[in-house]
N, C-alpha and C positions, 0 to 999 in steps of 0.2 A: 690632644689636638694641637698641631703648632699655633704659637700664641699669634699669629699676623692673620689666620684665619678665625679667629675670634673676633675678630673688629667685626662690626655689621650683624654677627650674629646672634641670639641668644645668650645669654649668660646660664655655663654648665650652673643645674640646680643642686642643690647639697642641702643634708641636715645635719649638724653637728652639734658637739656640746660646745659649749663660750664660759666664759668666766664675762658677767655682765657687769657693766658700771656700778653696782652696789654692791660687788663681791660675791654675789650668789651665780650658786651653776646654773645656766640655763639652755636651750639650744638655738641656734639662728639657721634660722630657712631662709635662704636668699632668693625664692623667688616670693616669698610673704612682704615683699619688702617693697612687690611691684608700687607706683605713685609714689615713690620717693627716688630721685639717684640716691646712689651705692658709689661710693672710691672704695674698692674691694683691695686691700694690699697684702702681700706676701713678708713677708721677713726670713729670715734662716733659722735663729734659735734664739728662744729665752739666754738670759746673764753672759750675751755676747756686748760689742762693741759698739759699733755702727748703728742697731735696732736699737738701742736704747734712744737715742738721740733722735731716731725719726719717728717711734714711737712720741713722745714726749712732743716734738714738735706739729706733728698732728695734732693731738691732743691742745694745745697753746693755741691753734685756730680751730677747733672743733665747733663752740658758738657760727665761725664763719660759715662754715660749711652749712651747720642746721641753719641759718639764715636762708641758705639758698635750695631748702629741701633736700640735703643730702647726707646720708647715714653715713660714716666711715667705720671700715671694720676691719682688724687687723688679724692675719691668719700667720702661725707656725705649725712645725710639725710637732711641738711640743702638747704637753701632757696637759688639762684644764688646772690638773694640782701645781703642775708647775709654772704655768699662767700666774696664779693666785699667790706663790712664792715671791713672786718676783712682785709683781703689785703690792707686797705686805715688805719688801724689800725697798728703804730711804731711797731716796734717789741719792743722796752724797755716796751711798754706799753701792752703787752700778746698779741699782734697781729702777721702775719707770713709776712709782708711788700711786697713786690711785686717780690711774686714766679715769675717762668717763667715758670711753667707748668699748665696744666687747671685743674680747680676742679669743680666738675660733681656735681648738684643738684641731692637730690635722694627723693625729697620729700615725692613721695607716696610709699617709701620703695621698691619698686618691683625691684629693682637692686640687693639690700644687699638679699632681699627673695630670686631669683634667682639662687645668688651665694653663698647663704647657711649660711651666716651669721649673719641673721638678728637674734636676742637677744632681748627676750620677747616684741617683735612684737615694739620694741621702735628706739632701735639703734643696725648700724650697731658694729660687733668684727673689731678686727683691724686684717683683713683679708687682703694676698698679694697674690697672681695670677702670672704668670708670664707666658705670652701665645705668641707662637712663630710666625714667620713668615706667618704660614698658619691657623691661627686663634685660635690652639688647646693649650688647658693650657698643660703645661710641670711642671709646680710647684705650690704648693700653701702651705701657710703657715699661722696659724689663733693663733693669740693672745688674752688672756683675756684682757678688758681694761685697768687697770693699767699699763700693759708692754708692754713696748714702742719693735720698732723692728729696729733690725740692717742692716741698711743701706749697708754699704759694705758685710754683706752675702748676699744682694740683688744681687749686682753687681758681688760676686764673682758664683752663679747661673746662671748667663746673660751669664760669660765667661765658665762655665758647659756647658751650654745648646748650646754655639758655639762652644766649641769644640767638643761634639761628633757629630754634626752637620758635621762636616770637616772632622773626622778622624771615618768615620764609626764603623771599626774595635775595636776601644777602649773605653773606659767607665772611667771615674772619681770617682776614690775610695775617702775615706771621706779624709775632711781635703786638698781638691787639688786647688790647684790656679794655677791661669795661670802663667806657663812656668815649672811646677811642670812634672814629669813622670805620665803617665796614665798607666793603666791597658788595656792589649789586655783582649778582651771578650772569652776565651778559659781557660781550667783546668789550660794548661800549662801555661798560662798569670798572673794568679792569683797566683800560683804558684811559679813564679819569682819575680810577686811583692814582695809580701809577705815576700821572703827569704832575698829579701834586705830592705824593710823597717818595718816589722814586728815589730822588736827586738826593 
């Protein structure tokens, strides 16, 4: 399914095997996951360049995320032995050391095909998802492979999608971070924003 027809909808369900935060094989069901968000992210391949680094930096705000009810889970098309390789792999030595979040074998691609990313039938884009409480994606965001992707607008999305969660009435105009002013959903809301932070 193309991935801009995911927003709004469901999140495709999958069972797979993971290489889980204590190094044991396990498997993750993403729809077992519903009452928590999910940052569901793609990467291309284990002992590349770029995934090391967003691996790792996910991992460096993962507390954040569990603060705010949200699992993150990191998928390739890589092998779960090979997952476990690379977590047993230094970091000084191009390895990602001993995340604390699970990373999802995708071997026979049907994950990344799925969720719209999959790239000349080879490797998953560095595709992020970002699916709420009740299973349905709320965001998604697809990078070409050399560019890496920023972690804290992960996080500042997480706090988007919980506030207008809470605050029905209002909406998150660009650039909003939590404890920032929102926007009422009305002419005269936009309106007022506007007048005072337009300029």
């Amino acid at each position: 399914m193309p991935i801009a027809t995911l927003v709004t909808q469901q999140a495709p369900d999958f069972t797979a095997d993971a290489v889980m935060p204590d190094n044991t094989f396990g498997q993750i069901t993403i729809s077992s996951l519903k009452g928590k968000n999910v940052v569901l992210f793609f990467y291309p391949l284990d002992f590349t360049f770029v995934c090391p680094s967003e691996i790792l930096a996910f991992n460096k705000k993962l507390d954040e995320f569990k603060k705010r009810n949200t699992e993150v889970i990191g998928v390739s098309i890589d092998s779960k032995f090979t997952h476990l390789a690379w977590k047993n792999t230094p970091v000084e030595d191009g390895g990602i050391g001993n995340i604390q979040y699970p990373l999802v074998s995708d071997l026979n691609k049907n994950i990344a095909r799925e969720y719209g990313i999959l790239f000349n039938e080879s490797v998953a884009l560095r595709g992020l998802f970002l699916i709420d409480t009740k299973g349905v994606i709320r965001h998604a965001v697809i990078n070409d492979l050399p560019l890496g992707r920023n972690v804290a607008e992960a996080l500042r999305m997480v706090d988007a999608l919980q506030f207008v969660e809470t605050h029905g009435d209002q909406v998150c105009p660009a650039n909003w971070q939590e404890g920032d002013e929102a926007m009422k959903a009305t002419e005269e809301g936009v309106a007022s924003y506007l007048a005072k932070h337009a300029k």
